[in-house]
C-alpha positions as CSV (number, residue, x, y, z in Angstrom):
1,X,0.0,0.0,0.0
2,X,2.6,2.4,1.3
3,X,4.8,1.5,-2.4
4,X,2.0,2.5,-4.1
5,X,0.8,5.5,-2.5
6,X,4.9,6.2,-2.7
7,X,4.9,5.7,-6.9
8,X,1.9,8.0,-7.2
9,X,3.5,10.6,-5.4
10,X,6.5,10.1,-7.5
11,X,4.8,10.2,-10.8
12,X,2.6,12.9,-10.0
13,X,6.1,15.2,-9.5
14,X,8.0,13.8,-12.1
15,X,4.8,15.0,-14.7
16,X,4.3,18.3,-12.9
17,X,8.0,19.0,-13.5
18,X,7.8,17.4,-17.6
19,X,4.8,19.6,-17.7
20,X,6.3,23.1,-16.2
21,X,9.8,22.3,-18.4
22,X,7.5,22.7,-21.5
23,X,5.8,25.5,-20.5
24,X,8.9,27.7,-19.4
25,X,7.0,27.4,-15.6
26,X,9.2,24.4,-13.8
27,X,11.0,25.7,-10.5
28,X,13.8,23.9,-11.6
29,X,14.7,26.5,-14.8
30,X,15.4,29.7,-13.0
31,X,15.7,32.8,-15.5
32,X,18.7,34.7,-16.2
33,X,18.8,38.5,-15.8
34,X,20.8,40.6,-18.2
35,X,21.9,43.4,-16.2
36,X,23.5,44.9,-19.7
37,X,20.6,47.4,-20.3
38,X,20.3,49.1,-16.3
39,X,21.4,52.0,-16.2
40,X,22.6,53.7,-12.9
41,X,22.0,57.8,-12.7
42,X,23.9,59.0,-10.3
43,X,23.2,62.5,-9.0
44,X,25.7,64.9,-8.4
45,X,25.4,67.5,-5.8
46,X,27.3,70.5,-5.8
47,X,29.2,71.0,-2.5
48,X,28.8,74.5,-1.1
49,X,31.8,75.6,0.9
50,X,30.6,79.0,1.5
51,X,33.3,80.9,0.1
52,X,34.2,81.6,-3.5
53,X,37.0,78.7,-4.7
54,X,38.1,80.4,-7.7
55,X,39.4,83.3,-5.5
56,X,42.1,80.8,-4.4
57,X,42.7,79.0,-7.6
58,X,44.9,80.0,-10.8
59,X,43.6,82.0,-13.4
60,X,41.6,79.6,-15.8
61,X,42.3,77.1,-13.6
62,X,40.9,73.2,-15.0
63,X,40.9,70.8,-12.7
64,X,39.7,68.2,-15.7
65,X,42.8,69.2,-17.7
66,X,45.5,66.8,-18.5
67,X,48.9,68.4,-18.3
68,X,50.8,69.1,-21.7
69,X,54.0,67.4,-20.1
70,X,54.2,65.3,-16.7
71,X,57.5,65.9,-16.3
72,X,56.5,69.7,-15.8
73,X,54.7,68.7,-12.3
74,X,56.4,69.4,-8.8
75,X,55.2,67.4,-6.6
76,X,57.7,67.9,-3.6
77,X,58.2,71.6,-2.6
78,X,62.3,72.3,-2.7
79,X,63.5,73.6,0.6
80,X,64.6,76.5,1.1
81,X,67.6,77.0,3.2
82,X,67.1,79.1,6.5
83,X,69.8,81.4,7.0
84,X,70.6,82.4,10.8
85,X,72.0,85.0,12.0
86,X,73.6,84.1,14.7
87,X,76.0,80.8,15.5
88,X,73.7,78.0,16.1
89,X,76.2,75.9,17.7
90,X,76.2,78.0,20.7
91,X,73.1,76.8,21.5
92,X,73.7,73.3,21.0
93,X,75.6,70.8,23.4
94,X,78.9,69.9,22.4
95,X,79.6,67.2,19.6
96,X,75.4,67.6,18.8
97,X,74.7,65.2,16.0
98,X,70.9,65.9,14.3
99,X,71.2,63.0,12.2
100,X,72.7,60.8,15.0
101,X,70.8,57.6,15.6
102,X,70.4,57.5,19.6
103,X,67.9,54.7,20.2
104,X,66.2,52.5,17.5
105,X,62.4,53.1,18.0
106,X,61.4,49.2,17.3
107,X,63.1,48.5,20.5
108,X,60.8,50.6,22.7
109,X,58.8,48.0,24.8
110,X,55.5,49.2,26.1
111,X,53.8,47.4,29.6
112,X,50.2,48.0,29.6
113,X,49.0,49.1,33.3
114,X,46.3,46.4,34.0
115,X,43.5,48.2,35.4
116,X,41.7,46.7,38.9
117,X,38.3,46.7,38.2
118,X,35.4,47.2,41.2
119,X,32.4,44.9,40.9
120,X,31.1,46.2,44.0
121,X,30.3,43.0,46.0
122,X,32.8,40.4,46.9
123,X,34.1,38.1,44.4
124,X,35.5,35.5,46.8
125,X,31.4,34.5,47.6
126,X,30.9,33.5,44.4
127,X,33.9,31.5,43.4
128,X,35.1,28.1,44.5
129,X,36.9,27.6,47.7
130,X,40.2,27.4,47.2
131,X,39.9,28.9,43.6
132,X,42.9,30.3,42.2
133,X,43.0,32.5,38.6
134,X,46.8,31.9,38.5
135,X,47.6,28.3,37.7
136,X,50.1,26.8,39.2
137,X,52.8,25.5,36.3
């Protein structure tokens, strides 16, 4: 009884899904979207700074403009050289080395404080007797 009940069942799915498959409806054929023809608009909102930009920029100033030769572009700013006029050395202790490496900076270790924290009741009531949070190695 059950194997037949069972083999109904089975042929009654098996033709839904024949049936759907010719019909472009069967759950097993799932549609492909061609996401070619969207379109995304995106807005653009102009930023308001409140003061006029072009005061601060060069005369017919682009900023969409490719430059004519890249080699033209100064990226680093050339130091200038600060004159003194006084002696410097003076000031300075004896045998005072700028570029003097004192201490490497990788060998700096830093100990984190551990902070005791209040819970307000007693701890010890709650825990084991004889409890320890250090184990013993």
């Amino acid at each position: 009884m059950r194997r037949e009940i069972l083999t109904g069942i089975m042929t009654l799915v098996s033709t839904v899904l024949v049936l759907g498959a010719q019909t472009g409806n069967s759950p097993t054929i799932i549609k492909q979207i061609d996401s070619e023809p969207v379109v995304f608009i995106e807005e653009v909102k102009p930023v308001k700074l409140g003061f006029d930009t072009s005061l601060y920029l060069p005369e017919g100033f682009n900023a969409y403009a490719h430059p004519q030769n890249f080699m033209d572009i100064s990226y680093i700013e050339e130091e200038v050289p600060v004159q003194f006029d006084f002696d410097v050395k003076q000031y300075l202790p004896r045998y005072f080395d700028p570029y003097k490496k004192y201490f490497d900076l990788n060998t700096i270790e830093y100990i984190e404080e551990e902070e005791e924290i209040d819970f307000n009741f007693d701890i010890k009531d709650y825990l084991p007797e004889g409890f320890s949070a250090v184990s013993a190695s």
